[in-house]
C-alpha positions as CSV (number, residue, x, y, z in Angstrom):
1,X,-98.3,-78.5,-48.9
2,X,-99.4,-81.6,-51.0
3,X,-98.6,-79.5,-54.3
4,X,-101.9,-77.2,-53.8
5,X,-101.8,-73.6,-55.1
6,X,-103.2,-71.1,-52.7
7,X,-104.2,-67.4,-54.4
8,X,-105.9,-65.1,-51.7
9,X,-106.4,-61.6,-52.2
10,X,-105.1,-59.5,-49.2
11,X,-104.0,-57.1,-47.1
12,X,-102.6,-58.1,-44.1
13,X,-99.3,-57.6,-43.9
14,X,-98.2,-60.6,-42.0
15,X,-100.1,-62.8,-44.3
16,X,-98.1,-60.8,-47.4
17,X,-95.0,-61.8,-45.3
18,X,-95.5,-65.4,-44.9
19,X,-96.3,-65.7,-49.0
20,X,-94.0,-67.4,-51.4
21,X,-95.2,-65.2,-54.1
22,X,-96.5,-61.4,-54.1
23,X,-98.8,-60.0,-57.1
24,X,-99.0,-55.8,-56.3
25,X,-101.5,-54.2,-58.7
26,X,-102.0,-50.7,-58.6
27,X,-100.2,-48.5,-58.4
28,X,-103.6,-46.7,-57.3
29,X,-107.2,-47.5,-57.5
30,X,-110.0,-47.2,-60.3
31,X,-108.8,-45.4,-63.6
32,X,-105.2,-45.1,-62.3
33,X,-105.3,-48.7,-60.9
34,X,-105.3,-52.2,-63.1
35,X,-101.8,-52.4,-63.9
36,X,-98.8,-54.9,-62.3
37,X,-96.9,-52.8,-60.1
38,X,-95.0,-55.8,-58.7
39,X,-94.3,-59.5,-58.9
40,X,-92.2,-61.8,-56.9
41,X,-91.0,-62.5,-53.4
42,X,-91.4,-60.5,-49.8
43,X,-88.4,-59.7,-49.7
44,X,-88.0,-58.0,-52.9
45,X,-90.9,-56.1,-53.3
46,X,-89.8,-54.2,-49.8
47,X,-87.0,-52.8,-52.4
48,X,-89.6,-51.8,-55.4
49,X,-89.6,-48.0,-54.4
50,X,-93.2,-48.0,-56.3
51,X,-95.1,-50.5,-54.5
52,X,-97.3,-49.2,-52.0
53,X,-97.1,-52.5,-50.5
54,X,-93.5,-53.0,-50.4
55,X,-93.1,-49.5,-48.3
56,X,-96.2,-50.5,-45.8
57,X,-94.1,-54.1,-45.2
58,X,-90.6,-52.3,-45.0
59,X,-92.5,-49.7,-42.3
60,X,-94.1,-52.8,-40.4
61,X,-90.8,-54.5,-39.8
62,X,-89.1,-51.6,-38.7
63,X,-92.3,-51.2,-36.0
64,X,-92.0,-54.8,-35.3
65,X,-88.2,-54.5,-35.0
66,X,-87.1,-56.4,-38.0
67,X,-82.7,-56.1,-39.3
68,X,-84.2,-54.5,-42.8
69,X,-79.9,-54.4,-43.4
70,X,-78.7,-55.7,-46.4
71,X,-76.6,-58.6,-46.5
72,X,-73.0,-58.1,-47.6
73,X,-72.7,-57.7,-51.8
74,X,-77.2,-58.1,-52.5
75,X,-78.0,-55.0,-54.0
76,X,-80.5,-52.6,-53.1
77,X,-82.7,-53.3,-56.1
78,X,-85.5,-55.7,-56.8
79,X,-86.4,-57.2,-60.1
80,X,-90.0,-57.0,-61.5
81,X,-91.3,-59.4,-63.3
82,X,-93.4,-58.2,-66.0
83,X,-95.3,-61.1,-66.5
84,X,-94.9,-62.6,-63.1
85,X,-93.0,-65.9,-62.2
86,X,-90.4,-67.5,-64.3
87,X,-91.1,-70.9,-64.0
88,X,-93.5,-73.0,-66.6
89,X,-95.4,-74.3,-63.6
90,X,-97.4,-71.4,-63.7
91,X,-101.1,-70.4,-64.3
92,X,-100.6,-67.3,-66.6
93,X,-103.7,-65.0,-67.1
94,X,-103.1,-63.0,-70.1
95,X,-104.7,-59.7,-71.5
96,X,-107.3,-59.2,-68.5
97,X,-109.0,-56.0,-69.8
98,X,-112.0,-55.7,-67.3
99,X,-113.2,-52.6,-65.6
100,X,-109.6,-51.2,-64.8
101,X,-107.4,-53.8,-65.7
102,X,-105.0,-52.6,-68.2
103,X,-104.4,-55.5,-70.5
104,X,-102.4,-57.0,-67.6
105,X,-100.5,-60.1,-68.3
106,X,-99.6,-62.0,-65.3
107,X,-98.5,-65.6,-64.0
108,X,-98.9,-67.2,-60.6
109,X,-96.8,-70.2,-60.0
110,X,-98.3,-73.2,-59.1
111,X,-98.3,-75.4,-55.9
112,X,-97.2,-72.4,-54.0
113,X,-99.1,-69.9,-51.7
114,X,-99.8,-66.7,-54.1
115,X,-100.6,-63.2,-52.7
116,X,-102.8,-61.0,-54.7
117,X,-102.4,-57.8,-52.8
118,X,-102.8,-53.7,-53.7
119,X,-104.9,-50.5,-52.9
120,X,-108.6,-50.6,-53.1
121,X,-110.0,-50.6,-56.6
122,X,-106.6,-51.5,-58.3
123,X,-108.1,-54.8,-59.7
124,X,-107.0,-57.3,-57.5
125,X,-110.9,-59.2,-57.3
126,X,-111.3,-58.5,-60.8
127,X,-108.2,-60.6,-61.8
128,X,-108.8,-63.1,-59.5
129,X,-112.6,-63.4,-58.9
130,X,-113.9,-62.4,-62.1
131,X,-111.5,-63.8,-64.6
132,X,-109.5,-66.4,-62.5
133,X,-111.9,-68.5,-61.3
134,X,-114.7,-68.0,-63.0
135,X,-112.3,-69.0,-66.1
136,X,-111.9,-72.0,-64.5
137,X,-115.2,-73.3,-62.8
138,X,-116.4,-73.3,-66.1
139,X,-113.7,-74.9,-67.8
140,X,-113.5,-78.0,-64.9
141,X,-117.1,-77.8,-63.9
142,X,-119.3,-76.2,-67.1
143,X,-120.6,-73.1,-65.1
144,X,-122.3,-71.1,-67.2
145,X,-120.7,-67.6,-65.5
146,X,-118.9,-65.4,-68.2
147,X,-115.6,-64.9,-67.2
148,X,-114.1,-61.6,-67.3
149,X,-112.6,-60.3,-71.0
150,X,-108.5,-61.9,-71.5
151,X,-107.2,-63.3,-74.1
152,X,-106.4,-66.8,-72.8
153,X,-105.2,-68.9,-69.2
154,X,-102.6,-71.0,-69.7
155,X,-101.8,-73.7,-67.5
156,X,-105.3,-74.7,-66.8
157,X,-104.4,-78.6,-67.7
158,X,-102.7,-79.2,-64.9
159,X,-105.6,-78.3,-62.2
160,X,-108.8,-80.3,-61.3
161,X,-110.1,-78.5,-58.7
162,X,-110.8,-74.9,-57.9
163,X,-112.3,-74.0,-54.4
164,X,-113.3,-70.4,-53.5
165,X,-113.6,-69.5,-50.5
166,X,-115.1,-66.1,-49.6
167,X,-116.8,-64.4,-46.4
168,X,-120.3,-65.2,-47.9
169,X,-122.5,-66.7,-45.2
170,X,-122.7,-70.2,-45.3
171,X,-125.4,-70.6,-42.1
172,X,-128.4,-68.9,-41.1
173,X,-126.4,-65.8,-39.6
174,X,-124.8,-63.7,-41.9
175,X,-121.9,-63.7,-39.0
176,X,-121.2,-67.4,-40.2
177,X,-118.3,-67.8,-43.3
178,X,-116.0,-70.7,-43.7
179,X,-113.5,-69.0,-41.4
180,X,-115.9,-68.8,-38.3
181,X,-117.1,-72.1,-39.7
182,X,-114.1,-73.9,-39.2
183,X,-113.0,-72.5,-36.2
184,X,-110.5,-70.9,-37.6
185,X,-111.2,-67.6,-36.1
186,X,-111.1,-69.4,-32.3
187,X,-107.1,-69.3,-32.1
188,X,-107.1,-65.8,-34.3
């Protein structure tokens, strides 16, 4: 809403389900991790016989009772996009290279709510975290945190603002984070 962008890192599968936009990295963790396994909508990536992610959604919805049946003439494939959405309204992170990221080029549209999702260790807080936003707290704020090694971000003149919200403690028990917080946890 309002044009935001919202990029969360994640596993849940209902939360994958209710994104506009899914990011896979894997296809496994550490050394044979860092790589874009997937990019683009729910529905597709439940057709990307590679994804990891695509098969735990598909497997969910059949436990949960979901018509996984094709509709009449869409075919059974999904396209990746190698270097993530189409559109120019995109932030696009290219050549990440940290720890196991694998010169991965990728672009996450804007003003929509992005889902950075894959197995453990296959780079997901590295792109985001590490090179994401600490690219861009210190290019809106001055931070003096080194981002992590790319080439460039495009699409950074179109934001002003860049939040992150973690589970770090934000009151004097570590069992306090923005979620409990908020009260967002009261109708979870």
């Amino acid at each position: 809403a309002a044009g935001h962008s919202l990029v969360v890192i994640e596993h849940n599968l209902d939360v994958i389900r209710a994104a506009d936009w899914v990011i896979d990295l894997g296809p496994e963790g550490g050394e044979a991790g860092g790589e874009l396994v997937f990019a683009g909508t729910p529905e597709e990536i439940k057709l990307h016989p590679p994804s990891h992610t695509g098969k735990a959604l598909t497997d969910y919805e059949v436990a949960l009772g979901v018509d996984l049946r094709a509709e009449e003439g869409r075919p059974l494939q999904a396209v990746v996009r190698a270097a993530g959405a189409q559109s120019e309204e995109v932030i696009r992170i290219v050549n990440a290279r940290e720890h196991n990221l694998k010169s991965l080029d990728v672009a996450i549209p804007r003003g929509k709510f992005s889902v950075i999702t894959g197995v453990s260790g296959s780079g997901k807080s590295t792109l985001i975290n590490d090179t994401l936003y600490t690219a861009v707290a210190r290019k809106l704020y001055g931070s003096h945190a080194e981002p992590a090694p790319h080439d460039r971000i495009e699409g950074l003149e179109a934001l002003d603002k860049v939040i992150n919200v973690d589970q770090s403690p934000i009151g004097r028990t570590p069992r306090s984070n923005p979620a409990t917080y908020t009260g967002l946890f009261t109708p979870i």
